[in-house]
VOPAGU-2260 file (C-alpha; in pm, 1 decimal, decimal comma):
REM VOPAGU-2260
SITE   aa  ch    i         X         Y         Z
SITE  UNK   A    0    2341,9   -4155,5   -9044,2
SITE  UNK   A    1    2658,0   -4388,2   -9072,2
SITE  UNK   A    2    2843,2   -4068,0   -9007,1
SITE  UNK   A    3    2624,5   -3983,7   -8705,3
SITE  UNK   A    4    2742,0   -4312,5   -8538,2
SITE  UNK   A    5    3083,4   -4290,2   -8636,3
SITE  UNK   A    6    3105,9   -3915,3   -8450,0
SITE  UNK   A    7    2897,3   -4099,0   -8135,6
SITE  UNK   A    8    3135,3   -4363,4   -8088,2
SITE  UNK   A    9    3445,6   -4127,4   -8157,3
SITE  UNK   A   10    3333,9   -3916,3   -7851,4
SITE  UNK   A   11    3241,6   -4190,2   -7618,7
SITE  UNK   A   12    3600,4   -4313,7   -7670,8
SITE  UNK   A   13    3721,3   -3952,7   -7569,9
SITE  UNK   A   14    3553,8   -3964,4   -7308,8
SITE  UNK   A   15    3695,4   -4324,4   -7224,5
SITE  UNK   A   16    4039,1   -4204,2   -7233,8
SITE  UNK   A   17    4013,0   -3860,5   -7078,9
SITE  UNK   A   18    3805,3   -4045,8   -6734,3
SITE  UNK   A   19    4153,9   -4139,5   -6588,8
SITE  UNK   A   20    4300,2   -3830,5   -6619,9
SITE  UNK   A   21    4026,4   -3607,0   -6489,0
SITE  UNK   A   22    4045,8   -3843,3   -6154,0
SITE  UNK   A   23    4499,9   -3803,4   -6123,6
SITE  UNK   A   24    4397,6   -3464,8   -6077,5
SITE  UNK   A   25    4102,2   -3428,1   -5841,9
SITE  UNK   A   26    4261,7   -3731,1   -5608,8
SITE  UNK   A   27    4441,9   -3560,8   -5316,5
SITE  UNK   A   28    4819,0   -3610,3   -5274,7
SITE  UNK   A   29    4919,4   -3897,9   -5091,5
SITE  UNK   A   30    5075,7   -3900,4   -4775,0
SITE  UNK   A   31    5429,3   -3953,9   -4705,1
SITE  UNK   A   32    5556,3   -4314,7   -4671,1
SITE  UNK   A   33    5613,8   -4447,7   -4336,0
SITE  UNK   A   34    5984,8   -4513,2   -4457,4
SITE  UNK   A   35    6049,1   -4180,7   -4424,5
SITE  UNK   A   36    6265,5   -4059,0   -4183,0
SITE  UNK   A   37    6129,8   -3971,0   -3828,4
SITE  UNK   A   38    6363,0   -3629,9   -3844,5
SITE  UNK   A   39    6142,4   -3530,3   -4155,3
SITE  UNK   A   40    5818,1   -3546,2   -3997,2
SITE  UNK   A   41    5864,5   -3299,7   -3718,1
SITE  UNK   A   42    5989,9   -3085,5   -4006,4
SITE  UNK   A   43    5715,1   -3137,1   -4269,9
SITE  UNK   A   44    5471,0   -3040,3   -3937,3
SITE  UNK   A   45    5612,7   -2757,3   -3833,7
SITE  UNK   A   46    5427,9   -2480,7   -4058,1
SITE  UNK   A   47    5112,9   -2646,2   -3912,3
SITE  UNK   A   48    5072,9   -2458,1   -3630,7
SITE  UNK   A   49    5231,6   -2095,5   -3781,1
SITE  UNK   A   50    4925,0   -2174,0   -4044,6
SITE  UNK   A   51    4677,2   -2231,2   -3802,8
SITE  UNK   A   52    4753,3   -1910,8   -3637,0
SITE  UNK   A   53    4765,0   -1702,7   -3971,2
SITE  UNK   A   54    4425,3   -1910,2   -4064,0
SITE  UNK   A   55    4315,7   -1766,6   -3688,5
SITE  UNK   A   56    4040,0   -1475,9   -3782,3
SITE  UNK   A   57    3999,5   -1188,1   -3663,9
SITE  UNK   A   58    3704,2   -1023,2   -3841,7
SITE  UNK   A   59    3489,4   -1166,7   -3527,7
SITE  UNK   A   60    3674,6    -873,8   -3316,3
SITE  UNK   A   61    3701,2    -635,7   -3520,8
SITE  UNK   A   62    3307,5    -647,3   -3460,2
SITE  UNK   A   63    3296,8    -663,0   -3104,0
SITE  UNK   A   64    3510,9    -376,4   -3093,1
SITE  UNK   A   65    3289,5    -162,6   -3367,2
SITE  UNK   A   66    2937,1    -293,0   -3223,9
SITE  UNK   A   67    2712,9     -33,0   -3104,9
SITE  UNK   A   68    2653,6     -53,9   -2735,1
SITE  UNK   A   69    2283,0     -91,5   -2661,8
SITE  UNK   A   70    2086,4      60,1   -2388,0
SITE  UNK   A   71    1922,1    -164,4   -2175,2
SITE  UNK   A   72    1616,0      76,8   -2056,0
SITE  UNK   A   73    1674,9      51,2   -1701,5
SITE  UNK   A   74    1593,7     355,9   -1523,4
SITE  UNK   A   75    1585,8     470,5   -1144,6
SITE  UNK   A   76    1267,1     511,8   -1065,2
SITE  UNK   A   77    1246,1     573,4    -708,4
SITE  UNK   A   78    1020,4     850,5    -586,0
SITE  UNK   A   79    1305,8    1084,2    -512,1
SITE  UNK   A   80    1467,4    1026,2    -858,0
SITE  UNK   A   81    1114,4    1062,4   -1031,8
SITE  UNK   A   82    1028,4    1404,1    -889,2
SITE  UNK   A   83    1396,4    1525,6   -1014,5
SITE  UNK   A   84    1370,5    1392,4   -1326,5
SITE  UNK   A   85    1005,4    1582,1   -1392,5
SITE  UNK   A   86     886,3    1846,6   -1494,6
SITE  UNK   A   87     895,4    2193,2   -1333,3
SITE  UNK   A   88     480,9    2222,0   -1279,7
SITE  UNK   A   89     485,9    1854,8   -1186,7
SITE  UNK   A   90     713,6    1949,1    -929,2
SITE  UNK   A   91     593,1    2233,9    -794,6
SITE  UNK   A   92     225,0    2050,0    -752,6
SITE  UNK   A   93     422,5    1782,6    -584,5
SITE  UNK   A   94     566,1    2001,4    -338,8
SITE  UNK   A   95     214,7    2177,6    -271,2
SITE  UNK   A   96      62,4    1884,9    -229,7
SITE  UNK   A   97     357,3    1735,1       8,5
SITE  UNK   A   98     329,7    2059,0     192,0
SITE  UNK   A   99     -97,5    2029,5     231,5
SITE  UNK   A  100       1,5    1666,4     391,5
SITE  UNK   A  101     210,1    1862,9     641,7
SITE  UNK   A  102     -55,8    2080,2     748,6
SITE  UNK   A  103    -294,0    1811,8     740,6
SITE  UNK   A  104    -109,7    1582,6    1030,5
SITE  UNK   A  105      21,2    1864,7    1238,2
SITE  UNK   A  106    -341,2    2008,0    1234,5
SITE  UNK   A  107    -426,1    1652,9    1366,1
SITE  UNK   A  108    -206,0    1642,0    1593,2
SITE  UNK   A  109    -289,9    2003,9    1751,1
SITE  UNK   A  110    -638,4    1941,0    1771,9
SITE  UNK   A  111    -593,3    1582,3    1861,1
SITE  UNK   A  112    -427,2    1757,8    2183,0
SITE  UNK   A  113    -626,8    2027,8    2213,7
SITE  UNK   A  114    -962,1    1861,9    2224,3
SITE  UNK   A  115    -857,9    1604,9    2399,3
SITE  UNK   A  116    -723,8    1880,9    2699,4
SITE  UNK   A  117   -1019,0    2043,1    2701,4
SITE  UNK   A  118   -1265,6    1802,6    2727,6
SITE  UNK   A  119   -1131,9    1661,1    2994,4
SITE  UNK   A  120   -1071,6    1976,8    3196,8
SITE  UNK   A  121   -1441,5    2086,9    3120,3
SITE  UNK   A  122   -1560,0    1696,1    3217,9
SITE  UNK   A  123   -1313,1    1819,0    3577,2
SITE  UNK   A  124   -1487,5    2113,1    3603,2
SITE  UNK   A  125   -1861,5    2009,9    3567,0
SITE  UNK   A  126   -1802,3    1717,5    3816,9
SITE  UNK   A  127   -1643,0    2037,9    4092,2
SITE  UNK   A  128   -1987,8    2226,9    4101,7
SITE  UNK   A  129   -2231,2    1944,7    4071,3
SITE  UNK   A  130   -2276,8    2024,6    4475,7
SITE  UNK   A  131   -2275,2    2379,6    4449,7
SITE  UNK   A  132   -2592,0    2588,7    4536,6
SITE  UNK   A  133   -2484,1    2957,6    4375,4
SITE  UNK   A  134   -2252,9    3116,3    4171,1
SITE  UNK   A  135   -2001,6    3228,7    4420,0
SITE  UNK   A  136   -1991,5    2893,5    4568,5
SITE  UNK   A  137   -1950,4    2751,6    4282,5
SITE  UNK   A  138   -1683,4    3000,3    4131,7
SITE  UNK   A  139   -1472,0    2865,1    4423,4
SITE  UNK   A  140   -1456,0    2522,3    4434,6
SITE  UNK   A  141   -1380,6    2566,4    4063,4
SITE  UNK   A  142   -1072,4    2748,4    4168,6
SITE  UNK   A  143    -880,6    2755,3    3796,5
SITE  UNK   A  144   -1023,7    3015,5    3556,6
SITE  UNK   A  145    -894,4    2845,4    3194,8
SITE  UNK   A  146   -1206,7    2680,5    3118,2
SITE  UNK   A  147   -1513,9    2784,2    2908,3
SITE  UNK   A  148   -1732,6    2713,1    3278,6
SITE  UNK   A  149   -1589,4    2929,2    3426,7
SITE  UNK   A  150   -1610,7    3211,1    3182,2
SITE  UNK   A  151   -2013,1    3082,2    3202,3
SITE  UNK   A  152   -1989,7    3186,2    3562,6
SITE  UNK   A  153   -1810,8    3519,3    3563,6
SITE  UNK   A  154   -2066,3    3608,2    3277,0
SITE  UNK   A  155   -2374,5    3537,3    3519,0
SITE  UNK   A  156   -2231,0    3721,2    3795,7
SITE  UNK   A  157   -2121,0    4003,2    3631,1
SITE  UNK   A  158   -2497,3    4010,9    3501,8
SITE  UNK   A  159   -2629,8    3946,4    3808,0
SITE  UNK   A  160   -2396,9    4277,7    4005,0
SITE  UNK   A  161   -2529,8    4471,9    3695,1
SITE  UNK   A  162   -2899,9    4396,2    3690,9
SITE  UNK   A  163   -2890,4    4449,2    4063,6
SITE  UNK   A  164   -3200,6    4643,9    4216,5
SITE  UNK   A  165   -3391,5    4504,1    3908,5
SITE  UNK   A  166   -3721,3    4270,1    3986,2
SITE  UNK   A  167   -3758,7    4136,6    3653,1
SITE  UNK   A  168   -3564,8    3748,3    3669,7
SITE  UNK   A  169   -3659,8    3713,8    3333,7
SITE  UNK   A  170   -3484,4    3993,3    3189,5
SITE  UNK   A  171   -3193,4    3898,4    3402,4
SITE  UNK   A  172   -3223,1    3542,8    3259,0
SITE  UNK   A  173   -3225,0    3684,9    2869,5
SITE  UNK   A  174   -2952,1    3861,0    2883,5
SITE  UNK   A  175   -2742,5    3602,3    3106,5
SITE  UNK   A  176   -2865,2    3362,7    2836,7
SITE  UNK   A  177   -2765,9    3633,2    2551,3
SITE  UNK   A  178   -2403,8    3598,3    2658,8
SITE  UNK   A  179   -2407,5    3266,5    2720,6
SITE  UNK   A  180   -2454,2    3271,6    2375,5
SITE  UNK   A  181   -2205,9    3455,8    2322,8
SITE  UNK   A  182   -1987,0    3286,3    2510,9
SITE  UNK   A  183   -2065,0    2920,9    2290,9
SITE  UNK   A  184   -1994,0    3068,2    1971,3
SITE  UNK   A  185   -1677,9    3150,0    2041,3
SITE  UNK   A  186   -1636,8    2869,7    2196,1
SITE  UNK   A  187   -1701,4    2664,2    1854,3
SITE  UNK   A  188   -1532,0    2864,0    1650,5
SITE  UNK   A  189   -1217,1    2807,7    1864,6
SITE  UNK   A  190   -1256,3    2445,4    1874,2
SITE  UNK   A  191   -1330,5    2433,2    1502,9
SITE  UNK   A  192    -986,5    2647,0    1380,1
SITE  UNK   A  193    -799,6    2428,8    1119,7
SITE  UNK   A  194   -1112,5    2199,7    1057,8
SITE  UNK   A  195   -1095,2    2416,4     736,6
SITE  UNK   A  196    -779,7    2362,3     628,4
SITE  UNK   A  197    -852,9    2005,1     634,9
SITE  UNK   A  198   -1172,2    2017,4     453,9
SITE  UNK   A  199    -993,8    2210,7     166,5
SITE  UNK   A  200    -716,5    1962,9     136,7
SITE  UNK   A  201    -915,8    1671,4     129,3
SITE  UNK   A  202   -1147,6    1795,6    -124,1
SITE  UNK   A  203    -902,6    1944,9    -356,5
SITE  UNK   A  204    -570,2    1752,0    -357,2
SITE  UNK   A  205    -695,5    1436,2    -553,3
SITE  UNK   A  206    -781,8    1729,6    -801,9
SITE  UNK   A  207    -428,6    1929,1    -821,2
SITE  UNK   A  208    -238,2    1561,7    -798,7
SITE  UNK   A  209    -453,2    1479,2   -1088,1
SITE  UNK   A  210    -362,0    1808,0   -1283,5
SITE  UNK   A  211      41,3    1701,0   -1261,1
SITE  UNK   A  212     -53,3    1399,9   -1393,2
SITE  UNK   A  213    -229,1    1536,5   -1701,9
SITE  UNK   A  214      65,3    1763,8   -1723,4
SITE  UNK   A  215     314,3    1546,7   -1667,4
SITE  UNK   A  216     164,8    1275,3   -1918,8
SITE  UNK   A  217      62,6    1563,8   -2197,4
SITE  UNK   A  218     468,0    1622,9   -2162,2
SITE  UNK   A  219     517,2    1231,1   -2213,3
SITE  UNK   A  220     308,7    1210,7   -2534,1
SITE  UNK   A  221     532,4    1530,0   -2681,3
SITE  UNK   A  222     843,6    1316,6   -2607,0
SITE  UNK   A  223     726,1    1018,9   -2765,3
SITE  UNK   A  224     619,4    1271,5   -3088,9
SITE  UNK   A  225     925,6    1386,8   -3073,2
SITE  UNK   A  226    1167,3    1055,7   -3085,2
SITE  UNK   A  227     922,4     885,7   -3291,7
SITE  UNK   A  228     939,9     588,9   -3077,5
SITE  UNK   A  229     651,0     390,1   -2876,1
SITE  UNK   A  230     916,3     195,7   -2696,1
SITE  UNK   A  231     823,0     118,7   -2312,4
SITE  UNK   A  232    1113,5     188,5   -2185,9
SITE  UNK   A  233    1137,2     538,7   -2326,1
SITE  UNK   A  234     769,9     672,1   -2201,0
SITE  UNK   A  235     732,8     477,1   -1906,9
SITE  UNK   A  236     983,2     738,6   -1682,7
SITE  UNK   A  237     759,6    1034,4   -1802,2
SITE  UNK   A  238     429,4     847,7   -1699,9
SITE  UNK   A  239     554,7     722,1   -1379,7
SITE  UNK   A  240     657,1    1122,7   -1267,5
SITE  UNK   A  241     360,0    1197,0   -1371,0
SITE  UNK   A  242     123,0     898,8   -1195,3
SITE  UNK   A  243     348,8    1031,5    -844,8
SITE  UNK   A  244     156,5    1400,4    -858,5
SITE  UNK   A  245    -177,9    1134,9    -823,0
SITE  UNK   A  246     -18,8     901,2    -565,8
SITE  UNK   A  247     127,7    1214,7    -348,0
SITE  UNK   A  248    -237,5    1381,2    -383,0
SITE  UNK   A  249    -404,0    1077,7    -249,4
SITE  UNK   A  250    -155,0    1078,7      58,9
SITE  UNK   A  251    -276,2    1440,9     132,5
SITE  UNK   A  252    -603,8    1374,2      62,0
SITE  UNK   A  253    -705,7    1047,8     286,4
SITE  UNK   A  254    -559,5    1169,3     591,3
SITE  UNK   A  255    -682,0    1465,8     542,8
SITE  UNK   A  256   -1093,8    1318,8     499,4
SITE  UNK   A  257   -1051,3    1095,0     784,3
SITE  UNK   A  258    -875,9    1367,0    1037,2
SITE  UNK   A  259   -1216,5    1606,4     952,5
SITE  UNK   A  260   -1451,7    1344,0    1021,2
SITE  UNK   A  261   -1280,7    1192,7    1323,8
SITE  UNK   A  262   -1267,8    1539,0    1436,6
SITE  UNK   A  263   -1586,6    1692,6    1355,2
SITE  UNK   A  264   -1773,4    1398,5    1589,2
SITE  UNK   A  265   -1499,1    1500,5    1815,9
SITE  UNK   A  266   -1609,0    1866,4    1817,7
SITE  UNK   A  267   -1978,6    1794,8    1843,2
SITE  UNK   A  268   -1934,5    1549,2    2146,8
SITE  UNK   A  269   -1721,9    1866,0    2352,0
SITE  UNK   A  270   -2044,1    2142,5    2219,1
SITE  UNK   A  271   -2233,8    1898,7    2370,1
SITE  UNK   A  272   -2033,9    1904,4    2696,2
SITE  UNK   A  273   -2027,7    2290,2    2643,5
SITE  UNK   A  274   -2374,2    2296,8    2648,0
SITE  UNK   A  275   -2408,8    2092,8    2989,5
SITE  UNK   A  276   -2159,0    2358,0    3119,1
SITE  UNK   A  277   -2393,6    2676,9    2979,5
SITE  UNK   A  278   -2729,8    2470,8    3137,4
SITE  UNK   A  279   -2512,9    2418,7    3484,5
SITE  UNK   A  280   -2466,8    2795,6    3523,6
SITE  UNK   A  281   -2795,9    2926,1    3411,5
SITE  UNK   A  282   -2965,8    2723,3    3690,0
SITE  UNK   A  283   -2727,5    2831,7    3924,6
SITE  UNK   A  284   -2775,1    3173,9    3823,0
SITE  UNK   A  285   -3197,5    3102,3    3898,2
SITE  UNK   A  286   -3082,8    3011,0    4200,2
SITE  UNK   A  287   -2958,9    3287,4    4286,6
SITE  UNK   A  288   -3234,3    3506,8    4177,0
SITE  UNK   A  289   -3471,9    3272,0    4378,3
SITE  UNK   A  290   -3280,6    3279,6    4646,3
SITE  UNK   A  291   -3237,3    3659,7    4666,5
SITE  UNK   A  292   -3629,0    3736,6    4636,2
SITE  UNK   A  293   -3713,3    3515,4    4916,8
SITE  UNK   A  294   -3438,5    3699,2    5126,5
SITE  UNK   A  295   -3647,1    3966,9    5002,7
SITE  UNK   A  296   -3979,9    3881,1    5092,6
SITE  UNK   A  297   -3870,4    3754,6    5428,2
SITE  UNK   A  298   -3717,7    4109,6    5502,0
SITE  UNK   A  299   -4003,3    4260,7    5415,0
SITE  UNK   A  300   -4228,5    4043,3    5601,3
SITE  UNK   A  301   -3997,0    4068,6    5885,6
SITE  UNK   A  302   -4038,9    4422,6    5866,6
């Protein structure tokens, strides 16, 4: 044990005379005195700045220069640059459909036009013979021959020459009322040319804009299979050509409804107007065959 404490204390005094030491060398080097000279100074500093310089690194770049650049996303995604950039059935429906909207407003317009010319001519005409008392007389203060009254008139007279020497106003009546007939049907089916058109583009555009959108988003999920990314900025081009075939069927389509309604209570008001025209002649065609019995009758009775 006295040995023990003997090595303790023999240590602890090693450790007493080693302390100063171990501070000389970890205390930094003192700076020069302020004796020194002042030509010295300038020289001792000089290195400074050559060593900041060296010290000066460059690693930082070094990676600026060899960092990736990284896409930002940003696409064009105007309406002209999103039907280039789809695909070739996407496009094609787009076109189709832009074409059905062209049909669809200049069928608008031309009927717009047309009805509108008519009606107003036949409204003309109806208000010329409202004095007349028989066919003839009516036939000329209607002058113009481009309106369906007219061709109501030349009917009844021409059935009128041909049923001459006949006794039977009835029969004459029928068959005046037989073309008259004829006469209204083609009448409607004139007035109603196009109305078709713009049935069948407003019922199935919404339908073929929707098809280029299934399309167009079936090709969007095969992209995103293929890069094996779900990043927004990579499927949202392909969805947004494909959403356009909806949007441009909708353009065609709503027009397209409202034209064929507007128009189809357009078309029913002027067959109504037709009709007054057909009812005008027919009585002045029983005029006529009134008249020409009693001119008859008072013949014979004069005789």
């Amino acid at each position: 044990m006295f040995r023990n404490v003997l090595k303790l204390l023999a240590l602890l005094a090693t450790v007493w005379f080693a302390s100063p030491l171990i501070a000389q060398q970890a205390t930094p080097p003192a700076a020069p005195p302020a004796s020194a000279s002042p030509a010295a100074a300038p020289a001792a500093a000089t290195p400074a700045p050559a060593a900041s310089v060296q010290a000066r690194p460059v690693a930082p770049a070094a990676e600026v220069a060899s960092k990736p650049t990284v896409a930002t996303g940003e696409h064009d995604l105007s309406p002209w640059k999103m039907f280039m950039g789809a695909d070739i059935i996407v496009q094609a429906v787009m076109t189709g459909l832009a074409l059905a909207s062209v049909v669809t407003w200049t069928v608008g317009i031309f009927k717009f036009m047309e009805l509108s010319w008519s009606t107003n001519r036949l409204k003309k005409a109806l208000r010329k013979i409202g004095e007349a008392h028989s066919l003839s007389e009516a036939q000329l203060a209607l002058g113009d021959k481009g309106t369906v009254l007219s061709r109501f008139l030349a009917a009844a007279m021409r059935e009128g020459r041909m049923s001459a020497g006949i006794s039977s106003d009835e029969g004459i009546k029928e068959r005046a009322a037989s073309s008259f007939s004829e006469i209204v049907r083609a009448e409607g089916r004139k007035v109603r040319a196009g109305m078709g058109a713009l049935a069948t583009i407003g019922a199935t555009s919404p339908f073929v804009g929707l098809f280029g959108t299934v399309w167009g988003i079936m090709n969007s999920f095969i992209g995103i299979s293929k890069s094996q990314t779900t990043n927004l900025a990579v499927v949202a081009p392909g969805i947004a050509e494909a959403l356009l075939a909806t949007a441009i069927g909708l353009v065609a389509a709503i027009p397209a409804v409202i034209i064929y309604n507007h128009f189809a209570r357009v078309t029913k008001n002027y067959m109504e107007i037709v009709g007054r025209a057909q009812g005008a002649s027919a009585r002045l065609l029983s005029r006529d065959l009134d008249r020409t019995h009693s001119s008859a009758h008072m013949r014979a009775a004069a005789e």
